[in-house]
Each structure stands twice: as structure tokens, then as C-alpha cells.
C-alpha positions as CSV (number, residue, x, y, z in Angstrom):
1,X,-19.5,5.8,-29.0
2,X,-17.0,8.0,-27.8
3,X,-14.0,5.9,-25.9
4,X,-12.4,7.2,-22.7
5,X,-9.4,8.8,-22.8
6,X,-6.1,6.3,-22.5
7,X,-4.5,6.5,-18.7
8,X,-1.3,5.6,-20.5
9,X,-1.2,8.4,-22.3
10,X,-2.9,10.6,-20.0
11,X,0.6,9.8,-18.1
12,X,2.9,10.3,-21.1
13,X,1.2,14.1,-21.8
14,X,1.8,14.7,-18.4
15,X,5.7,13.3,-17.7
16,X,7.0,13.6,-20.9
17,X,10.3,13.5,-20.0
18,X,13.2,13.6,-17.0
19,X,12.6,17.3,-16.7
20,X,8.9,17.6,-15.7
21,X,9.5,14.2,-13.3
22,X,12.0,16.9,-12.0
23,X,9.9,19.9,-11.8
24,X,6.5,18.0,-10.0
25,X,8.6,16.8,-7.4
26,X,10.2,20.0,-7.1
27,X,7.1,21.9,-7.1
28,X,5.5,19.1,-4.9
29,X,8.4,19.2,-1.9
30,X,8.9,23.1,-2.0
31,X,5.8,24.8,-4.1
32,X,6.5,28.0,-6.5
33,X,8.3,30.0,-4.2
34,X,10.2,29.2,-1.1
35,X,12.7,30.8,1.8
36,X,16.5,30.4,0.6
37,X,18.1,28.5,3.4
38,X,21.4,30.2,2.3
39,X,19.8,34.6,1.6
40,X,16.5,33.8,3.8
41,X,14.7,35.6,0.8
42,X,11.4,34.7,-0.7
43,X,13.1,33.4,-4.2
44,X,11.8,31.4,-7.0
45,X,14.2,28.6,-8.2
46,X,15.8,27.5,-11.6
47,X,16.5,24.4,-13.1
48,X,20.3,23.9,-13.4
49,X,21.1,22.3,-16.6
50,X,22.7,18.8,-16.4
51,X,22.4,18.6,-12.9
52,X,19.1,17.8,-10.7
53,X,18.6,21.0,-8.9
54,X,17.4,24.4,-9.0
55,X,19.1,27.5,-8.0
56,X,17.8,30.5,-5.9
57,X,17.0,33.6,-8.3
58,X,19.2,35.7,-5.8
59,X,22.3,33.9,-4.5
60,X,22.3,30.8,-6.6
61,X,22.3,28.5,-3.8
62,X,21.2,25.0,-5.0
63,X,18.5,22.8,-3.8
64,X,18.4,19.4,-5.1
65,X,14.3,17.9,-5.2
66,X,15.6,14.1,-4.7
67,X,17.8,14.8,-1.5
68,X,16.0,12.6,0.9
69,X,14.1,10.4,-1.2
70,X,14.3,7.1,-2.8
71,X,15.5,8.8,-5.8
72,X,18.2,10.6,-3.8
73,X,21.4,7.7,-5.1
74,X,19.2,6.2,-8.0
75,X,20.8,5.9,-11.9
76,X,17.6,5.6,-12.8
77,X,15.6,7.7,-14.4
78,X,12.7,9.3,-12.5
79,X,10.2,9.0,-15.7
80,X,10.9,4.8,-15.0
81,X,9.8,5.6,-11.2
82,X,6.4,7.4,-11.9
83,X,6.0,5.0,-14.9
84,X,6.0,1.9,-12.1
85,X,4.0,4.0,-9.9
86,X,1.7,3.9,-12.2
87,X,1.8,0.6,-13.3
88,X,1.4,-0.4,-9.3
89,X,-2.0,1.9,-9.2
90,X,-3.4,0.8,-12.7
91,X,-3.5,-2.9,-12.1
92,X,-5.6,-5.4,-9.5
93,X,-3.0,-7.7,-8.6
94,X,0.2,-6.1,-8.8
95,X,3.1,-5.8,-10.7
96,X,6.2,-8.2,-11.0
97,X,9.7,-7.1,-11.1
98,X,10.7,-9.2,-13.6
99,X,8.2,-7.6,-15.8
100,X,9.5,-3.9,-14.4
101,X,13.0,-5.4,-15.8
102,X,11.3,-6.3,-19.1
103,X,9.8,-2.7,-19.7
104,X,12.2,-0.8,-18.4
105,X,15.8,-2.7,-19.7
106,X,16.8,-2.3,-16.4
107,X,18.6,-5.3,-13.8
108,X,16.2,-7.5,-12.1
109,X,17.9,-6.1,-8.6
110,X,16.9,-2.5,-9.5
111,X,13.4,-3.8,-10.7
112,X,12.9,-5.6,-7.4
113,X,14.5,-3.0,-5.3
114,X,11.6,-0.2,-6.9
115,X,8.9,-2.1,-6.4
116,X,10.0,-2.8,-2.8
117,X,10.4,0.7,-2.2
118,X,7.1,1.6,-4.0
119,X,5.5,-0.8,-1.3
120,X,6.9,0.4,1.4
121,X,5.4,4.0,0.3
122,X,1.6,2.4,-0.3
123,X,2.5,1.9,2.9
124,X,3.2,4.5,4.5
125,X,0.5,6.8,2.6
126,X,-2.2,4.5,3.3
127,X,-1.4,3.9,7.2
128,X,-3.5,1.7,9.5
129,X,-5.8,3.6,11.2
130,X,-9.1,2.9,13.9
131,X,-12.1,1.3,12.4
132,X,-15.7,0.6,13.0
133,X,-17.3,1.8,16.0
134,X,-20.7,2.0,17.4
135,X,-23.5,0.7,14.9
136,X,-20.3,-0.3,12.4
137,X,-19.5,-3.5,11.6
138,X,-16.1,-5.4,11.4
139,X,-15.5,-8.5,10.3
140,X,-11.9,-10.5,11.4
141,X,-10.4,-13.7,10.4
142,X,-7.2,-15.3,9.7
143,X,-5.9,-17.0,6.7
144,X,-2.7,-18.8,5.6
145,X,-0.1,-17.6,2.3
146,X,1.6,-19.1,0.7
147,X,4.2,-22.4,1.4
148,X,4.1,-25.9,-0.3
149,X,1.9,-27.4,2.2
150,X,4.1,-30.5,2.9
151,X,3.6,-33.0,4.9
152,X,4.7,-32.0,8.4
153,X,5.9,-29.0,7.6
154,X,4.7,-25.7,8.7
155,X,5.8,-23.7,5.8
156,X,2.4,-21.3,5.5
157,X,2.5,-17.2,6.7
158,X,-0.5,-16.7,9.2
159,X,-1.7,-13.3,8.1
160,X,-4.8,-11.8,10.4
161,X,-7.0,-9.4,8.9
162,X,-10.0,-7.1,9.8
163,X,-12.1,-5.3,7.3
164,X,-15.0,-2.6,8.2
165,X,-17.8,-3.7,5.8
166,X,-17.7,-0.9,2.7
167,X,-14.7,0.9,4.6
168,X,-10.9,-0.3,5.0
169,X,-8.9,-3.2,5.5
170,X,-6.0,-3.6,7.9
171,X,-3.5,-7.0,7.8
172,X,-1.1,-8.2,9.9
173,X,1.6,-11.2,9.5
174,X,1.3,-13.4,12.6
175,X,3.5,-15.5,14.4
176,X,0.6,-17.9,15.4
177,X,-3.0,-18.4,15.7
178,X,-3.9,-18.4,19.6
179,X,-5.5,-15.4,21.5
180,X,-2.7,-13.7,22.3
181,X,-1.3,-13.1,18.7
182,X,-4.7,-12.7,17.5
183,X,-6.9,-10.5,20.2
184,X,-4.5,-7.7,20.1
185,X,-4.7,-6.8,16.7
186,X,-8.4,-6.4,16.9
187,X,-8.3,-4.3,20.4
188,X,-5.5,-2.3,18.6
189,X,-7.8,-0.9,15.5
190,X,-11.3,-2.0,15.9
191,X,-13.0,0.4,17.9
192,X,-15.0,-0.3,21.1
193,X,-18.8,-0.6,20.4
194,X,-18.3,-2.3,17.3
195,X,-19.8,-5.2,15.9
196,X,-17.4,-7.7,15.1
197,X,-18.0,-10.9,12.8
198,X,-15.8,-13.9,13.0
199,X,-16.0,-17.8,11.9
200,X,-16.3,-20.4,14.5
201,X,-12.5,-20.0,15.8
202,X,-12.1,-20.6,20.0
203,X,-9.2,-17.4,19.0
204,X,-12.7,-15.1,18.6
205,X,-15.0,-15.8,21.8
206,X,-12.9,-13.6,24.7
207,X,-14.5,-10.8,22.3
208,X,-17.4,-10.1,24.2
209,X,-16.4,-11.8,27.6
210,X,-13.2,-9.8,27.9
211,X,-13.4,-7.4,25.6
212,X,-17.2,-6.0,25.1
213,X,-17.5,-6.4,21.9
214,X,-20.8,-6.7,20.0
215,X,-19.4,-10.3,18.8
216,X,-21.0,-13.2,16.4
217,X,-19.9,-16.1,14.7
218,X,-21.1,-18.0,11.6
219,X,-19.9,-21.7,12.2
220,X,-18.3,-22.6,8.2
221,X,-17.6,-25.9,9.9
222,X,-21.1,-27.0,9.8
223,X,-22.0,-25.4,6.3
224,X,-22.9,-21.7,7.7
225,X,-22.0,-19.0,5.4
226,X,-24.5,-16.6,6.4
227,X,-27.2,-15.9,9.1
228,X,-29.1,-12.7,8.4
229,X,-26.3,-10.0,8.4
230,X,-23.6,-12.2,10.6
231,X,-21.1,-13.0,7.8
232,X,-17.1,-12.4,7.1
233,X,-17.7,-12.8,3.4
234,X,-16.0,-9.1,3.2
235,X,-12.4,-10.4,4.7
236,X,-12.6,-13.5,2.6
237,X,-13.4,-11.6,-0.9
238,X,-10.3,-9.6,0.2
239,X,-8.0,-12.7,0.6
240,X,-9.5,-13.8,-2.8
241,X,-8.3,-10.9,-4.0
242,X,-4.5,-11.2,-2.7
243,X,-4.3,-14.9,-3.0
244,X,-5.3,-14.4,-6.6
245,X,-2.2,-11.6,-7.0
246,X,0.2,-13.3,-5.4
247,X,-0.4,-16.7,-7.3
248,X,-0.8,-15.1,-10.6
249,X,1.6,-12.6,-10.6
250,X,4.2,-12.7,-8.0
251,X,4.0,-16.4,-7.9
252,X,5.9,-16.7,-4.4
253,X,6.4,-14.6,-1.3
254,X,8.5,-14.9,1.1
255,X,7.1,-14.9,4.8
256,X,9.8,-11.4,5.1
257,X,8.8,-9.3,2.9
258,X,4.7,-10.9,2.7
259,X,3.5,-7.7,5.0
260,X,4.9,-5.5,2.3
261,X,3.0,-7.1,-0.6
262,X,-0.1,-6.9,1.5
263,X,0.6,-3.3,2.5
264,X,0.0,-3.3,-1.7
265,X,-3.1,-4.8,-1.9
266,X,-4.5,-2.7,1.6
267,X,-3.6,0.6,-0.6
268,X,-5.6,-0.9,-3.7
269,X,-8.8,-1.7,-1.8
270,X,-8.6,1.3,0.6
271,X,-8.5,3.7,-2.7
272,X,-11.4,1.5,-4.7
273,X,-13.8,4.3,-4.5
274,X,-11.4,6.9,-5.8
275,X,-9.2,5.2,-7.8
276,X,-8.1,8.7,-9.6
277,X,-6.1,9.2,-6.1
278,X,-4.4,6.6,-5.7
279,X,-1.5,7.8,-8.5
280,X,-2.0,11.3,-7.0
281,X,-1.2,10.2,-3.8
282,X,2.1,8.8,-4.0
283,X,3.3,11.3,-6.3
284,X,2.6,13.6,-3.4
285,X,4.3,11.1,-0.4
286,X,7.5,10.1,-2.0
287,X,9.0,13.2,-1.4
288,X,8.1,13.6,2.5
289,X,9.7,10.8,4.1
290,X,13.2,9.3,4.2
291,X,13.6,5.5,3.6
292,X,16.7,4.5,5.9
């Protein structure tokens, strides 16, 4: 039986060294040919050995690809930041920096800080945009990460999430669980018309007397799981999914950076049914935005 063709390697044909890590985001930010903001000619550029740039065919004016990008200051090589990029779209439950320091050689504060930047990018290319709508269903709840759990000690993150069933996911780090942290999360992105599933929670019920919502509830405090199609077995699968991450692999998150690390695991789930993107896709964003 013939085997499938190795994604690692795939990778390695593809950026075999600095010099086409260069050239892609070259190509990616500017394309083939591009107006010289020095001659204002149509010019095609050249690399400049030992330095990251290219020079216009007419009046050598440089351009350099990384200028406004996370790569812009880095020492590091930009092989090492597609190789992590790739690490963060290959796995389920994300990838540690102290295994990024491990693979790479490099200092656990340049592991950490490339991951954290590679976040914030899944990010920003997977957004948070409207779901559901009329004859679509949504399902909402709330969970707790992370903490020790000691006694009287509120130590846990209240995250809220929403989830349209065989569409996206969108979370949010809250402050508390009452109405009015909760409610305007779901106005925000769940369009009106939609159905909306919840548990048992008091936070839920202004749904349909306020809000018009096609609302229902499936009471877990008394054993009910499921009634017909009324369920929110779609959010919980999803917290599954990041509990299981964080606890295996990142071991501890922090309540400041949490919304990052679940911007992660958004991006994964969002890109399940084309996983060939989701690489493709930040090769393509780093480049277009400025990380202050």
C-alpha cells in the first residue's frame, strides 16, 4: 500500500533554506513585479547577498520583505519561524515553548516570545465573525480553566464560548458569570433568528424574553444530556478539546495570556475541514499586519 507523502518533508522540499523563507515572503508582500517607490517604474527585484532585501532592476533602491513584521528585529532564522508555524498547524493540542527551545537550540524567551506571536497571528487570520442565523443552530455555555481549585479561592478563568453546530467557534475570557458579562457576547456574534442551546444556567433565559432568540435548555443538573436535537454537546467536545491541550501540553496558563491560547485552538477547529489551509494561511498573513 502506497504511504502518503511525509508533511515534514513536504515542508523541507519547499523551505530548504533562509533564502526561499526570504523569497515567499517576498513574493507574498509584493508579488513578481512591483512600482519602485524610489523610480515609480514597474521593476522586478533582486536578492542582495548577505543582507535581507532585494533591489530594484533600475535604480537599486532596496526593499527589505521583513520591515513590518514579526521578523522585522528577529536573530532568528526565518526557516525556525515557518518550521513553528508548522509545528502550531500539524498538531491537535498545540505546541510548547520549551519544546520550540529543544528543536530549535534557541532561549526559552525567544521560544516563548514565537509562539506568542504565532498566536496572536491565528488570531488575527481566523477573526471572530457572525454566526448562525435563521434555521441555524448555536449552542453557548461557559466553562472554567485552569487554577488549583483551593479552598476559597477563586483562582479559575471563566471563558464563554458559542459554537454554530458543523460551523465555527468563538471564545471569550470573562470577568464573571452573570447576564451582563455573558448576554453580550452572544448578541455580539450570534445572529438574530437563531436557535440557541444552552444548559440550565438563570445567565441563558433573558434569550428569548429580551432578546428573541429561538432558545432551549437541556437541564445537566437533573441527568439531561439530550432531548431530541436540544443539546450543547458541540461547545463541550470543544472545551474537551482545549482542556485536553492545555493540560497535556502547556500544562498552565495564565488567566493573561489564556485568550491567546484559545485564539489557537479557535484557528485549529475553524480550519478542521481544510486542514491543507491552515499552514497556507499564515504564511500569507504574517506579512500584512504590524505587531506593536
Amino acid at each position: 500500500m502506497a504511504q502518503k507523502p511525509s508533511k515534514i518533508r513536504e515542508f523541507q522540499k519547499r523551505f530548504p533554506d533562509e533564502e526561499a523563507c526570504l523569497t515567499h515572503l517576498m513574493r507574498t508582500r509584493f508579488g513578481e513585479r512591483l512600482t519602485c517607490f524610489k523610480c515609480q517604474k514597474q521593476a522586478t527585484y533582486y536578492r542582495v547577498k548577505n543582507r535581507r532585501s532585494f533591489e530594484c532592476e533600475h535604480c537599486g533602491y532596496q526593499v527589505y520583505p521583513t520591515a513590518g513584521t514579526p521578523f522585522e528585529k528577529t536573530r532568528t532564522s526565518l526557516r525556525d519561524w515557518f518550521y513553528v508555524m508548522f509545528l502550531f498547524c500539524e498538531t491537535r493540542n498545540g505546541v510548547a515553548a520549551k519544546e520550540v527551545q529543544r528543536q530549535l537550540g534557541v532561549t526559552y524567551k525567544t521560544a516563548w516570545r514565537m509562539c506568542h506571536l504565532i498566536r496572536l497571528y491565528m488570531g488575527y487570520v481566523d477573526g471572530d465573525y457572525p454566526m448562525g442565523g435563521p434555521g441555524k443552530t448555536v449552542e453557548a455555555d461557559e466553562t472554567f480553566i485552569g487554577g488549583k481549585d483551593k479552598a476559597g479561592k477563586d483562582d479559575k478563568a471563566i471563558v464563554m464560548g458559542m459554537i454554530e453546530r458543523g460551523g465555527d467557534v468563538v471564545t471569550r475570557v470573562v470577568h464573571a458569570r452573570t447576564k451582563a458579562h455573558i448576554l453580550p457576547h452572544i448578541v455580539r456574534f450570534v445572529k438574530e433568528g437563531s436557535r440557541v442551546h444552552t444548559d440550565e444556567a438563570s445567565n441563558f433565559k433573558l434569550l428569548k424574553e429580551k432578546y428573541g432568540y429561538d432558545h432551549e435548555a437541556v437541564d445537566h443538573s437533573a441527568k439531561e444530556y439530550v432531548r431530541g436535537d436540544v443539546h450543547t454537546n458541540s461547545i463541550e467536545s470543544f472545551w474537551s478539546q482545549v482542556k485536553r491541550g492545555i493540560n497535556g501540553t502547556y500544562v498552565w496558563v495564565s488567566k493573561k495570556h489564556l485568550q491567546l491560547y484559545l485564539r489557537e485552538f479557535e484557528y485549529r477547529h475553524n480550519l478542521r475541514k481544510q486542514p491543507g489551509l491552515m499552514f497556507e494561511l499564515l504564511l500569507q498573513a504574517f506579512p500584512k499586519v504590524r505587531v506593536e
